[in-house]
C-alpha positions as CSV (number, residue, x, y, z in Angstrom):
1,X,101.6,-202.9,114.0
2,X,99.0,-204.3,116.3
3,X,100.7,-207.6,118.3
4,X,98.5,-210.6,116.4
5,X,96.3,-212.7,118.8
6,X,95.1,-215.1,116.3
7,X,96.6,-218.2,115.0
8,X,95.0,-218.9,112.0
9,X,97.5,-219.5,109.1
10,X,98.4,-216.8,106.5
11,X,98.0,-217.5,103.1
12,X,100.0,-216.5,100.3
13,X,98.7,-213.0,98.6
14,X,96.8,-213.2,95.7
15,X,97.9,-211.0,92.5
16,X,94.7,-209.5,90.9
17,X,96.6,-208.8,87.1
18,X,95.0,-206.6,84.6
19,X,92.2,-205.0,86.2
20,X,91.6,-202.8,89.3
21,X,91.5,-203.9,92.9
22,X,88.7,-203.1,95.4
23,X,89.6,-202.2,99.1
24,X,88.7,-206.4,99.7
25,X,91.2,-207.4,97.5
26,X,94.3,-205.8,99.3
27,X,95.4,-207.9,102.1
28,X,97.6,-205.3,104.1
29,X,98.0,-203.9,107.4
30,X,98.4,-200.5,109.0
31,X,97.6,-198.8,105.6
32,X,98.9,-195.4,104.9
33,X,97.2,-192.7,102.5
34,X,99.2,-190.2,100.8
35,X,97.7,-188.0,98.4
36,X,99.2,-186.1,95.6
37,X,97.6,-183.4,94.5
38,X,99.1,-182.4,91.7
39,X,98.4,-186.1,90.3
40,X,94.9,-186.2,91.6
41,X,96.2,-189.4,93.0
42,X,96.2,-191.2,96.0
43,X,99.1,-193.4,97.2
44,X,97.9,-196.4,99.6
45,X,101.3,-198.0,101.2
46,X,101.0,-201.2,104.3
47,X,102.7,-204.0,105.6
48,X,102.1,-207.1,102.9
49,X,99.8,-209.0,104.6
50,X,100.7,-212.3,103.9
51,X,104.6,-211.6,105.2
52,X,103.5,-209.6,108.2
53,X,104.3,-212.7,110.5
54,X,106.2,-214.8,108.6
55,X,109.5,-215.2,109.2
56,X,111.6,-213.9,106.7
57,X,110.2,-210.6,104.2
58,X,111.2,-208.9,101.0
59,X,108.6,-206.2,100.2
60,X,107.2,-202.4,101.0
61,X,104.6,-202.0,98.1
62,X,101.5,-199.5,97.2
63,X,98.9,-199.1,95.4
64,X,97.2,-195.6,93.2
65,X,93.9,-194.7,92.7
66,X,91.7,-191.9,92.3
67,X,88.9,-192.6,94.7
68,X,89.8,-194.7,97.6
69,X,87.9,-197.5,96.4
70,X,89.5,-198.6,93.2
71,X,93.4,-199.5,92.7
72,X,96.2,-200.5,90.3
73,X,98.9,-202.3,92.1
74,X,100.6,-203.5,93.6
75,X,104.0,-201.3,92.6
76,X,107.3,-201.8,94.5
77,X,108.0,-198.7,96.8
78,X,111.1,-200.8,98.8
79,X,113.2,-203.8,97.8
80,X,115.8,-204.6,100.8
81,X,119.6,-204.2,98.9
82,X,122.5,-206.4,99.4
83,X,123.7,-206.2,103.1
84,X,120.5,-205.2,104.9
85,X,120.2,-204.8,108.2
86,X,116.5,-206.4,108.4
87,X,115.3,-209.7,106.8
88,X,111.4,-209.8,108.5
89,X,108.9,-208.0,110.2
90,X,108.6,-205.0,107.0
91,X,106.1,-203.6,108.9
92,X,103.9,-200.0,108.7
93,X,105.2,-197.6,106.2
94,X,104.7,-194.3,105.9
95,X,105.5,-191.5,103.8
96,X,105.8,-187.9,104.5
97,X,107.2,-185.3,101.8
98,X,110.0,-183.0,102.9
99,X,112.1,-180.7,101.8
100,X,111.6,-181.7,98.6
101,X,111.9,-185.0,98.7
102,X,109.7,-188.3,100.1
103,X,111.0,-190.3,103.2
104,X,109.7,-193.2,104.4
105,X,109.3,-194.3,108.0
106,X,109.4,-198.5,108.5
107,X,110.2,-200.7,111.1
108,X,112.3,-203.8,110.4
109,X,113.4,-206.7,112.4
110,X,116.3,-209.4,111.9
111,X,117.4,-212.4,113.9
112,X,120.0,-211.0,116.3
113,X,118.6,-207.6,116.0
114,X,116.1,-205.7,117.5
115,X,112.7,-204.2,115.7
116,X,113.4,-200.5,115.2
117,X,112.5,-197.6,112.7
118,X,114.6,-197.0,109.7
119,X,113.9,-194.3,107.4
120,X,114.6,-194.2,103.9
121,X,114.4,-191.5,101.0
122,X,113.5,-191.4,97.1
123,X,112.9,-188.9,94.8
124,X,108.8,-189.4,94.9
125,X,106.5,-191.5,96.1
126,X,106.7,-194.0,93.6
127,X,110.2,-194.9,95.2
128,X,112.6,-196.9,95.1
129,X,112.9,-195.8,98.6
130,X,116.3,-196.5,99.9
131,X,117.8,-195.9,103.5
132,X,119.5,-193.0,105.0
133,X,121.0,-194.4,107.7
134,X,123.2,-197.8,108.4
135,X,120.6,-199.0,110.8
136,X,117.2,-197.9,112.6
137,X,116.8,-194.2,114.4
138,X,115.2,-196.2,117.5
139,X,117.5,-196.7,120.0
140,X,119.3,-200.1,119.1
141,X,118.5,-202.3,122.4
142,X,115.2,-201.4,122.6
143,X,111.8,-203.3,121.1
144,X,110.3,-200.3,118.8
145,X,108.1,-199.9,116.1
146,X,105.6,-197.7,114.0
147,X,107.7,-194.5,113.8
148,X,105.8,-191.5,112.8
149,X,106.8,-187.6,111.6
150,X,106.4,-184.4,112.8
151,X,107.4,-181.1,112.2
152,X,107.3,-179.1,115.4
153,X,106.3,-175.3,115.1
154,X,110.1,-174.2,114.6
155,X,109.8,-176.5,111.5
156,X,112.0,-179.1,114.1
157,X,112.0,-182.4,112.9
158,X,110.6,-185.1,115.0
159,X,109.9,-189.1,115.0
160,X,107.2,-190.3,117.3
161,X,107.4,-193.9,118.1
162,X,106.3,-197.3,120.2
163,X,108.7,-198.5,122.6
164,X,107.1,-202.3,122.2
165,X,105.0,-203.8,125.0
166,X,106.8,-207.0,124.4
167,X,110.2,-206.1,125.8
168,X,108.1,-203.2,128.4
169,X,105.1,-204.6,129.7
170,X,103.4,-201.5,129.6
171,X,103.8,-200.1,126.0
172,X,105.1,-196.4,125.5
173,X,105.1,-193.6,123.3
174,X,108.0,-191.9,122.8
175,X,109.2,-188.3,120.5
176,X,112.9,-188.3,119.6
177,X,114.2,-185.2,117.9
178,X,116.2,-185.6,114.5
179,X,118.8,-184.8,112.8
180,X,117.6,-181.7,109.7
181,X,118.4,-184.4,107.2
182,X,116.8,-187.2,109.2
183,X,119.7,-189.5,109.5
184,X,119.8,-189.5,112.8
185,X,118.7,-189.0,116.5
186,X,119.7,-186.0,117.6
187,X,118.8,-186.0,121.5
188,X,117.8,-188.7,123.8
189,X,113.7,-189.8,123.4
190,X,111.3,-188.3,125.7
191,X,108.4,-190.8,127.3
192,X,105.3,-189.1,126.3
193,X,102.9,-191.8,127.8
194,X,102.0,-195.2,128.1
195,X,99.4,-197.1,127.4
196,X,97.7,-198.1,130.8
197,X,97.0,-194.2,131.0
198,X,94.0,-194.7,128.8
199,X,90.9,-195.6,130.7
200,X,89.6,-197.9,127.5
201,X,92.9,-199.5,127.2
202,X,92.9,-203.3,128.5
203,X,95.7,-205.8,129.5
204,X,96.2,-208.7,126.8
205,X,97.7,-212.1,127.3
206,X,99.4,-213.0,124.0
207,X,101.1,-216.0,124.0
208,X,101.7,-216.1,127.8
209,X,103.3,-212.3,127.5
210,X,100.9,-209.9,129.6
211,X,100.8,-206.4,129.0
212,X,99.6,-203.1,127.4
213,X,100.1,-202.5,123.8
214,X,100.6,-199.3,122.2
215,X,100.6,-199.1,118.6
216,X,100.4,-196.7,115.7
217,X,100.9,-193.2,117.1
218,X,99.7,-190.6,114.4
219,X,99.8,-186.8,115.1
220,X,97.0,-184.4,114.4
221,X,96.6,-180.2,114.5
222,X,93.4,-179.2,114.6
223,X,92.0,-176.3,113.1
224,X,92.1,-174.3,116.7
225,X,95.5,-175.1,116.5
226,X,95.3,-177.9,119.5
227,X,97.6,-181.3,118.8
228,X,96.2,-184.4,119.5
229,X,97.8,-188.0,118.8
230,X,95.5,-191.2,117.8
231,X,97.4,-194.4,118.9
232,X,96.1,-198.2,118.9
233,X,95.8,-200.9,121.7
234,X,93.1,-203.0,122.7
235,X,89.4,-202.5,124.5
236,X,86.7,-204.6,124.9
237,X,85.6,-203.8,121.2
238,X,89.0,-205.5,120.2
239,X,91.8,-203.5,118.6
240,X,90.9,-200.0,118.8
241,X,91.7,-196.2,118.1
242,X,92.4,-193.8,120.7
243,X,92.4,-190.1,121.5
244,X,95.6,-188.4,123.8
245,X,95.5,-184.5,124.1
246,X,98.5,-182.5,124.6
247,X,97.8,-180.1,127.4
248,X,100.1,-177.2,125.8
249,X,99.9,-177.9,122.7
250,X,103.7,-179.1,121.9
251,X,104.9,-182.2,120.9
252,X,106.3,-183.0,124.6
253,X,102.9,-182.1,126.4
254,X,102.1,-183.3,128.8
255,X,99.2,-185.7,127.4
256,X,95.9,-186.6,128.6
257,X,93.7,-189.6,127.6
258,X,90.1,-189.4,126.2
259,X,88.3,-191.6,128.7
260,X,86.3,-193.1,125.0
261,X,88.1,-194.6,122.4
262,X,87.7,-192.9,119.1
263,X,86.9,-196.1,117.2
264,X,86.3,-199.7,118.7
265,X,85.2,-201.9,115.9
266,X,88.3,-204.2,115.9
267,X,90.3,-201.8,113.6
268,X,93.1,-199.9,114.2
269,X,96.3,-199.1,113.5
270,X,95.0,-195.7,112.1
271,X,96.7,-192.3,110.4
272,X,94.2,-189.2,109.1
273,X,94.3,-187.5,106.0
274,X,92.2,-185.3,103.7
275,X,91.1,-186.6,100.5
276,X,91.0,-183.7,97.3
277,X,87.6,-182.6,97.9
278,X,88.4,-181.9,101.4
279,X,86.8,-184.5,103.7
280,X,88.8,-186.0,106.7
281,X,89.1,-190.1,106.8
282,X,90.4,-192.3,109.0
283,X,92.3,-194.9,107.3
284,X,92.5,-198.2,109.4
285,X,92.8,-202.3,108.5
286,X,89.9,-203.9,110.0
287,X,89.8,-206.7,110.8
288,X,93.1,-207.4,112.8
289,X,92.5,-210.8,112.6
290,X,94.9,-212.3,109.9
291,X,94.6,-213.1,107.3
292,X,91.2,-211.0,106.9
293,X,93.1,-207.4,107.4
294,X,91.7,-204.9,104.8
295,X,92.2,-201.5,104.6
296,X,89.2,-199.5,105.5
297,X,88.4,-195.8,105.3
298,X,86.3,-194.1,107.9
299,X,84.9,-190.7,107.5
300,X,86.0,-188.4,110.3
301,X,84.4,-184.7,111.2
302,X,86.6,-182.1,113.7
303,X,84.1,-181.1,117.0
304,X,86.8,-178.0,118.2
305,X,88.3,-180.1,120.5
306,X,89.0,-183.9,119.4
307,X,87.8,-185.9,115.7
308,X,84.8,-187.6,115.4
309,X,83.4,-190.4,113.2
310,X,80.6,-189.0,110.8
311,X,77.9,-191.2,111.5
């Protein structure tokens, strides 16, 4: 969930009833595809737009369609119960099948508390998604956000996650191994990088608070069997996607940067998946300028080493 630079108010989401919704009419960020094949159905989850920044928040939703460019929604995926840890800040969810079952990844923030990742569980995708745990799997005293999974090649479980620029200065990337039922943190988190590393990556100046943002991580195998991560920050094409290379091809790398930024056209925020009839997309919100944020789907193409955009 990309820090926001702009100040221009947010205004209150508009409910398109009775007929589908185009890709323009969804006001969310950090959108996150999951397709079902066995439905011929893709699920589109993101933080609401219009509470992204606000100051209290009350929804995860999604959206279904068959084509990535119609929808029906939106549908509630997460309603916070009684005594809930988080009351803002519902920000970036994702949802990963396993074992059986469908877990979301969210961060949450509170008054009093800092932003972490929780993860929560239901029996599919359409939800109710409801949490695992008393509290976030990111350590409690630290600024995090935009927890990812991975599955290591000992079928490990693993979260991937952003220790926040706002409380570092220089934002990191951390992997934290889990517990087999993902309740919990299992080990201390290992720094995989941070984002200075990346040639493309610039210093903002948000509100007075300088630094590097890191934002997003989302894990890749390629068909050779290399792992890459694309992550988010901000280059001279505003908020942008990234490339990092694991040099051994684990989880704990070490990692290298691409010296070019994967995408630069003030989107970001990204995750990669493959649509039924097999092409890769890059799903973003573009632009991150609120309240404009749309999700926006980017065809991508695998060169051996790295993705590229197709065209």
């Amino acid at each position: 969930m990309a820090c926001r630079l702009s100040t221009i108010p947010i205004t209150h989401r508009i409910l398109v009833e009775n007929h589908t919704l185009k890709n323009i009419d969804i006001h969310i960020r950090d959108p996150f595809v999951l397709p079902i094949l066995a439905e011929q159905k893709y699920y589109l989850f993101g933080t609401v737009g219009a509470q992204a920044w606000t100051p209290s928040a009350s929804a995860i939703d999604y959206y279904t369609g068959t084509d990535l460019q119609n929808w029906e929604g939106p549908f509630a995926g997460f309603r916070p119960p009684a005594g809930f840890w988080a009351d803002r800040n519902f920000w970036a969810p994702e949802v990963h099948a396993y074992h059986g079952r469908y877990y979301m990844f969210a961060s949450f923030k509170a008054d009093g508390a800092r932003r972490g990742t929780q993860i929560l569980e239901a029996d599919t995708p359409q939800g109710p998604f409801v949490p695992i745990s008393a509290g976030p799997v990111t350590p409690r005293d630290w600024e995090c956000l935009d927890g990812t999974f991975f599955l290591d090649a000992n079928d490990q479980p693993w979260m991937v996650f952003c220790h926040e620029w706002v409380q570092v200065g220089d934002g990191e990337i951390y992997a934290v191994r889990l517990s087999e039922d993902l309740r919990s943190a299992v080990e201390p988190p290992h720094v995989l990088f941070r984002a200075s590393e990346a040639p493309w990556a610039l210093e903002i100046n948000s509100k007075g608070r300088i630094g590097y943002v890191t934002d997003g991580p989302w894990l890749h195998r390629l068909a050779n069997g290399a792992l890459i991560m694309l992550w988010s920050s901000f280059s001279t094409g505003g908020y942008t996607v990234g490339v990092a290379k694991s040099t051994t091809g684990d989880l704990l790398g070490a990692w290298q940067q691409v010296p070019e930024p994967l995408y630069a056209g003030d989107g970001g925020h990204c995750m990669v998946f493959r649509s039924f009839d097999g092409q890769l997309w890059l799903a973003v919100h573009r632009p991150n300028q609120s309240p404009d944020e749309r999700p926006y789907f980017i065809p991508l193409r695998e060169d051996g080493s790295s993705l590229q955009v197709v065209g």
